[in-house]
C-alpha positions in Angstrom: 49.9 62.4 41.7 52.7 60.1 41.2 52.7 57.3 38.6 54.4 54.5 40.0 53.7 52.3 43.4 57.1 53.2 45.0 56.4 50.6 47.0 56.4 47.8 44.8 59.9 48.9 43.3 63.1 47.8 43.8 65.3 49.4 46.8 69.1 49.1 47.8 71.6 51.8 49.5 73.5 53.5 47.0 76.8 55.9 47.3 77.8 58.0 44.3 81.4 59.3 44.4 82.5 61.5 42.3 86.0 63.4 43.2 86.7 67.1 43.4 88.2 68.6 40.1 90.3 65.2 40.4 92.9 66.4 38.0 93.5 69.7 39.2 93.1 68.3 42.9 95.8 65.5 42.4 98.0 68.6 40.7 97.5 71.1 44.0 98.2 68.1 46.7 101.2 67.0 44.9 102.5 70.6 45.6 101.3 70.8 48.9 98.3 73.3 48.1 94.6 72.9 48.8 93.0 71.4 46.1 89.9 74.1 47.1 91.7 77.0 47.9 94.4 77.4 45.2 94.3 78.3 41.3 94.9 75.4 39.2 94.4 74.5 35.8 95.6 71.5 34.0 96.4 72.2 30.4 97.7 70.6 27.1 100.5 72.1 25.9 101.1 74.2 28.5 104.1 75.8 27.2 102.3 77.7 24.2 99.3 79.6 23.8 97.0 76.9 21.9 96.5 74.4 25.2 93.5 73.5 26.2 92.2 73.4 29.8 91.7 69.8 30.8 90.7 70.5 34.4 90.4 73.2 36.8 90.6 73.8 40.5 86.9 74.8 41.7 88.9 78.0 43.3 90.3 78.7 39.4 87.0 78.0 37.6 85.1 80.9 40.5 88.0 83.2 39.9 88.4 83.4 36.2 84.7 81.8 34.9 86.3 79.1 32.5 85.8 75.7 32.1 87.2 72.4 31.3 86.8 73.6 26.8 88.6 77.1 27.8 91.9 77.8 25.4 94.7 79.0 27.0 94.0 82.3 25.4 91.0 82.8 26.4 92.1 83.1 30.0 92.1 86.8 31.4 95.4 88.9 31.3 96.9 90.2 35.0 96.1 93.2 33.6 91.9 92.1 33.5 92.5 89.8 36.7 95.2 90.2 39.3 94.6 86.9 40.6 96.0 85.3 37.3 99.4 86.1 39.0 98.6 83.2 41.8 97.3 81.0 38.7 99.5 77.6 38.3 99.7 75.7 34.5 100.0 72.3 35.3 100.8 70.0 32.2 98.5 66.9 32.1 100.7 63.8 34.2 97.6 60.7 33.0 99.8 57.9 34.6 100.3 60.0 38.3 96.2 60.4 38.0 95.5 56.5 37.4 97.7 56.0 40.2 95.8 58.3 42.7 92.9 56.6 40.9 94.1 53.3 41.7 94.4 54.6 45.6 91.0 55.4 45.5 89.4 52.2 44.0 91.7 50.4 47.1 89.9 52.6 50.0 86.5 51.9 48.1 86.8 48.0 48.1 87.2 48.1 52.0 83.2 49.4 52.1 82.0 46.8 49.6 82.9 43.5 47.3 83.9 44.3 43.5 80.7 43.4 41.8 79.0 46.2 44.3 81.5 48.3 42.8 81.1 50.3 39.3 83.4 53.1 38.4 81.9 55.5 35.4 85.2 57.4 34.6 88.5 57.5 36.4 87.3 60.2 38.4 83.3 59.1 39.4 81.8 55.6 40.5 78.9 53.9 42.2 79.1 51.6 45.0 76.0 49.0 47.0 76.6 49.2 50.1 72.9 47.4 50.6 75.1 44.5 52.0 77.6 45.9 54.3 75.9 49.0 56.2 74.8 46.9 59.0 78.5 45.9 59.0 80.2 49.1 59.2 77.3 50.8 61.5 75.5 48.2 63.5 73.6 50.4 65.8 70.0 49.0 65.2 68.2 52.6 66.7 69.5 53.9 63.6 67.3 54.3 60.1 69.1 53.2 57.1 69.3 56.7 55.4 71.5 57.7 58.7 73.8 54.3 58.3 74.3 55.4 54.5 75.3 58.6 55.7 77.3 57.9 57.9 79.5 55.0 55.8 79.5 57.9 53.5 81.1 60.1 55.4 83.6 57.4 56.4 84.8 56.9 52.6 85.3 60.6 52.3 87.3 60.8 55.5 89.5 57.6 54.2 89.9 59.4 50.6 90.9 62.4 52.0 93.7 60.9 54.8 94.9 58.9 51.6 95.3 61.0 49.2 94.3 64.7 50.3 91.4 64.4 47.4 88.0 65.8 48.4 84.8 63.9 47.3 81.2 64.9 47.2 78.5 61.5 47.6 75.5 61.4 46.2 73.0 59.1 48.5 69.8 57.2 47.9 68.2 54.3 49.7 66.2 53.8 46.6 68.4 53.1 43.7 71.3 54.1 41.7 69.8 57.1 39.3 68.6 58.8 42.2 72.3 58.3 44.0 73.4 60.3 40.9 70.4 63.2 41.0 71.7 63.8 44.5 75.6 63.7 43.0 74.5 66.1 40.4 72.1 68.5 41.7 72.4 69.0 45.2 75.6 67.3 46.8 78.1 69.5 45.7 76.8 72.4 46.9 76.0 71.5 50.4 78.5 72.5 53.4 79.3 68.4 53.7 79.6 67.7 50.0 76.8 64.5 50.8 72.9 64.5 49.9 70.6 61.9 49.8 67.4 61.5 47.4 65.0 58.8 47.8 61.8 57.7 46.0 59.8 60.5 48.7 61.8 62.9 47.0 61.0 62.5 43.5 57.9 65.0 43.8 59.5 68.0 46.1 63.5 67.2 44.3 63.5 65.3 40.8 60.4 66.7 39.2 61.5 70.3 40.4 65.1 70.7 38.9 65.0 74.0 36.9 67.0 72.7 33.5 65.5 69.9 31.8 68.9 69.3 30.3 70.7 69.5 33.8 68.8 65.5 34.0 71.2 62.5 33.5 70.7 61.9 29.7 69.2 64.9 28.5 71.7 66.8 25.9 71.1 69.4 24.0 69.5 67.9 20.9 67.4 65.9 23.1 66.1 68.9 24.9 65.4 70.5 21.8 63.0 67.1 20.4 61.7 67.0 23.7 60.5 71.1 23.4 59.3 70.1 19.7 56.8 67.7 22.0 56.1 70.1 24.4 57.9 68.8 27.3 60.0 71.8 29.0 60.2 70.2 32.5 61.2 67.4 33.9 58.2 67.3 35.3 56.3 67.2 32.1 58.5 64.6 30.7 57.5 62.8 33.9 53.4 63.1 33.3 54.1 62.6 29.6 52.0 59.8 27.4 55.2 57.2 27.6 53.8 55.4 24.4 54.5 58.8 22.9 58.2 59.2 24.0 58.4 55.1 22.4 56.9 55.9 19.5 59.4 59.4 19.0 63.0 57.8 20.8 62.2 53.9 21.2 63.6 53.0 24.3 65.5 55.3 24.7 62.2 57.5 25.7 60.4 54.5 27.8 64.4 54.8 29.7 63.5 58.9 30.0 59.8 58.6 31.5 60.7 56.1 34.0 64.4 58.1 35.2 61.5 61.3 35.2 59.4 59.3 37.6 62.7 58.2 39.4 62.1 55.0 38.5 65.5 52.8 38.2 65.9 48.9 38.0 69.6 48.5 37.4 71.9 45.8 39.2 75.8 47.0 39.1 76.1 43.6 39.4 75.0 42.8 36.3 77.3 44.4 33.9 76.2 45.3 30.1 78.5 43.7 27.4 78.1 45.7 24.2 77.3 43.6 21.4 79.7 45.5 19.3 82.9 47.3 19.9 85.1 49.6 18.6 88.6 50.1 19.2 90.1 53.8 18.2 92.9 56.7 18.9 91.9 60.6 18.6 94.3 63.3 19.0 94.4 67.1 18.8 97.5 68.4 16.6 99.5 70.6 18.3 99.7 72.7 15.0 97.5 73.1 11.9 98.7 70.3 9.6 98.5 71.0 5.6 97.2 68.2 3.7 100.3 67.0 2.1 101.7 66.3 6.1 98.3 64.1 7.1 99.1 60.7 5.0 102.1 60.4 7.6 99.8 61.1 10.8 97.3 58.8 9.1 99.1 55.7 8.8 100.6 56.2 12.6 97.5 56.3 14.1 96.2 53.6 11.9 99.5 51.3 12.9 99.1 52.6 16.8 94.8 51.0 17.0 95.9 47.6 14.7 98.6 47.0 17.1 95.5 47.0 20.0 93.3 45.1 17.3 96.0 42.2 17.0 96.5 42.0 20.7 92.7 41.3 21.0 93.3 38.8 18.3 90.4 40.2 16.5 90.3 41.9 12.9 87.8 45.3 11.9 85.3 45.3 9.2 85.0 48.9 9.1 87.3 51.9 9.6 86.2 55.3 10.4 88.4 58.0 9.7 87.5 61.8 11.5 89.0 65.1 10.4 88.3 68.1 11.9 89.6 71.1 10.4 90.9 74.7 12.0 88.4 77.0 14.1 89.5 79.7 11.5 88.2 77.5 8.3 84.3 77.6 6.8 84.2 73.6 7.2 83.9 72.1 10.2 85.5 68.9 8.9 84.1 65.5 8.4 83.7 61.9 9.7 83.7 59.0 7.5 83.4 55.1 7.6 84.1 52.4 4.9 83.3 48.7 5.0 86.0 46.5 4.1 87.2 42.5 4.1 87.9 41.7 7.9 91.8 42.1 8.4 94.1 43.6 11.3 97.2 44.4 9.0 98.5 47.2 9.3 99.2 48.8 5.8 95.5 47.6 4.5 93.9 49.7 7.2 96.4 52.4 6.1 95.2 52.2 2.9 91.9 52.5 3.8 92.3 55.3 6.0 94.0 57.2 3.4 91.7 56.6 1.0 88.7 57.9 2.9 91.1 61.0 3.4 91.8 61.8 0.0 88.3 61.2 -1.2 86.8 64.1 1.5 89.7 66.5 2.3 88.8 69.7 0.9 92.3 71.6 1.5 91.9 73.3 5.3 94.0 73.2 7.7 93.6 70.1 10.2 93.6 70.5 13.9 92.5 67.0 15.0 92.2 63.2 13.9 90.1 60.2 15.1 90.6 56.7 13.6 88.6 53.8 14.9 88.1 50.2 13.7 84.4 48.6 14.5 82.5 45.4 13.7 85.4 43.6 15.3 85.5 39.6 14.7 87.1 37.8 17.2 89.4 34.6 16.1 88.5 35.2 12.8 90.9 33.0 10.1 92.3 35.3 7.4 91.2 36.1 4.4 93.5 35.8 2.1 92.8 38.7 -1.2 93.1 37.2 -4.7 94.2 40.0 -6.7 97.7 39.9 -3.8 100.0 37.1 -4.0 99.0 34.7 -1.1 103.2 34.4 0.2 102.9 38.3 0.7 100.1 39.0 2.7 101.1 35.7 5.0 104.4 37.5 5.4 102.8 40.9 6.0 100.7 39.6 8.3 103.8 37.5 10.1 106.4 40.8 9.6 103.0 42.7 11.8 103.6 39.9 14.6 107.2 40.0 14.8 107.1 44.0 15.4 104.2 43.5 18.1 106.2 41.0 19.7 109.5 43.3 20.4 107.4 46.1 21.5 105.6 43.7 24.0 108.7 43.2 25.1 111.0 46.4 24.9 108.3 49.4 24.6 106.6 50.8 21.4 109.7 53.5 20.6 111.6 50.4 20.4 110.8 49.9 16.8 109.3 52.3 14.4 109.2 53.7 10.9 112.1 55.7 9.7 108.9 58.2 8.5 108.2 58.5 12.0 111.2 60.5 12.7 110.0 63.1 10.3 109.7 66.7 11.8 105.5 66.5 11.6 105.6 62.6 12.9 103.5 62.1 15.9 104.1 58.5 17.0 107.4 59.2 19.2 105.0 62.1 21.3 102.2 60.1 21.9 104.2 57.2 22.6 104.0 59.5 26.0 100.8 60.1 26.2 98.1 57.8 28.1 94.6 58.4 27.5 95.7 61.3 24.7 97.4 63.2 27.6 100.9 63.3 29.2 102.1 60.4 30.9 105.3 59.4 30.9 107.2 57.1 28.9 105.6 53.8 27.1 102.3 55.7 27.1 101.1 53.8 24.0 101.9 50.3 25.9 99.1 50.8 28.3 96.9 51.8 25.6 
């Protein structure tokens, strides 16, 4: 017995497009190899044996069983799997992806205007197409869920002549949560990588998914509080007392029981602006990193996020500093915040950093960092601290202007600290990087 009035609900024609393995596809095509055919993996530091797999061809990930968290050791010898002798280790290229990316969102904007448009990760996206389906297939004998299809099809043709990329679509004349269900759950495993749910599905398709945790939303720690209730299913989470799942989650469970029911009121159009932001930089080490090497790391990354902070002309009230320490070590690491006076120069949020450091560090080895500013105040005046000469920090704050200026101009690597030469320095590498991962030069500019 369904609990909703499907009828009363809100409908439009939804395509979810999420492409194939993108970075391992982009990495085969660029060779001239078949993005499902061939072994590929993507992975960081390719040249040594501590990289981790950022991506895999769907061929690679059937032939050897790993996935996208796999270390390079990890993989099987040629010795365990002859196939590993056909295997290609493609170092990460972030700015050739957001190009192909960039391709992609082009091909997509023929179909439908921007606001129909919302892309989820460089690699997955939503589009309306409640507007232009008539448009594209104006043959009135035809039901809507055949004109979706069809368009469908249409945009996978046109990303595939572009770019070689294959794409699986997820379909729903309904709305855009069951658009992604089809994505997830039953499009990319069907001969035409397209499937289409609709509110009539919700009984036979949604409620019938065998992993509660395989629903949008659903992690593991939610599964588990959701078992501690005694909802196992999706289907019992759909025919659960929703004052209940307030009462335990907030909103967050009123947002489960209606997705359960297949119930989804969202306009793309109408895009949510975060109340607060954060602005921040993680990276994985390419080494273990002793304690007395960190301060140096510290203060790079903390210079690297101000420099974004000041170009958003806003200053952070609070700076969280993560650590996490080696695989091999009995601590896991730790993650720690600290209010402060609103600023965006560079030192003081050095200072903080490294003061949240010293205070937690236990002595392991460190393997990765995260620093991120938060509470962010937007044209705020400064601050000026009574216990500093007022000249000084209105020159500090000038000399951090001055050096954002030149590298707005000439690149990041065209000014830095004599420290970051130092053999354990990390700004001149990731001034490489986009997105964490290997881009070419000026990585940090884009940032």
């Amino acid at each position: 017995m369904m609990n909703f009035n499907y009828d009363l609900e809100p409908t439009g024609d939804y395509a979810f497009i999420d492409m194939k393995s993108f970075y391992a596809s982009c990495e085969l095509v660029a060779r001239g190899r078949h993005p499902l055919k061939d072994l590929l993996v993507v992975m960081s530091q390719a040249d040594n044996t501590s990289g981790l797999i950022l991506a895999s061809s769907p061929m690679a990930k059937k032939a050897f069983g790993i996935s996208n968290v796999t270390r390079s050791w990890e993989l099987p010898t040629v010795e365990e799997n002859p196939m590993m002798k056909k295997l290609i280790v493609a170092p990460p290229r972030m700015r050739y992806y957001i190009v192909e990316n960039l391709k992609i969102q082009k091909i997509v904007r023929k179909y439908a205007a921007d606001e129909d448009i919302m892309w989820y990760s460089i690699d997955e996206g939503v589009v309306e197409l409640t507007h232009s389906l008539n448009y594209f297939v104006p043959d009135k004998s035809l039901t809507r869920k055949e004109k979706l299809n069809i368009v469908s099809q249409m945009i996978q043709k046109d990303i595939l002549r572009e770019t070689g990329i294959y794409s699986t679509v997820g379909m729903s004349n309904s709305n855009p949560l069951l658009a992604k269900l089809a994505l997830d759950n039953e499009a990319k495993s069907t001969v035409n990588m397209r499937a289409s749910w609709n509110y009539s599905d919700v009984e036979t398709k949604v409620w019938a998914m065998p992993e509660i945790s395989d629903f949008w939303g659903i992690g593991h720690r939610m599964k588990q509080n959701l078992y501690n209730m005694g909802v196992s299913t999706i289907y019992d989470l759909a025919h659960a007392t929703p004052y209940r799942l307030k009462e335990k989650f907030g909103v967050i469970g009123l947002q489960l029981y209606h997705h359960a029911n297949g119930i989804d009121r969202t306009k793309i159009q109408e895009r949510y602006v975060p109340k607060s932001e954060n602005l921040g930089n993680s990276q994985i080490l390419p080494r273990y990193y002793k304690g007395d090497e960190m301060p140096l790391v510290i203060r790079e990354m903390a210079e690297q996020v101000a420099i974004r902070l000041r170009r958003r002309q806003a200053k952070t009230s609070t700076v969280n500093l993560s650590i996490g320490y080696s695989k091999d070590e009995l601590e896991k690491g730790f993650s720690r915040q600290l209010k402060i006076t609103p600023t965006d120069n560079t030192d003081k949020l050095a200072g903080h950093l490294l003061y949240l450091f010293n205070k937690f560090y236990t002595g392991c080895l460190v393997r990765n960092i995260g620093v991120s500013y938060s509470g962010l105040l937007y044209h705020a005046g400064s601050q000026l601290n009574l216990f500093e000469e007022p000249e000084e920090q209105i020159k500090n704050e000038k000399l951090d202007q001055i050096m954002d200026q030149i590298r707005e101009k000439y690149g990041f690597v065209s000014i830095v600290r004599a420290s970051s030469t130092l053999e354990h320095a990390r700004s001149l590498s990731q001034a490489n990087l986009v997105g964490g991962h290997a881009g070419g030069a000026g990585g940090l500019d884009g940032l």
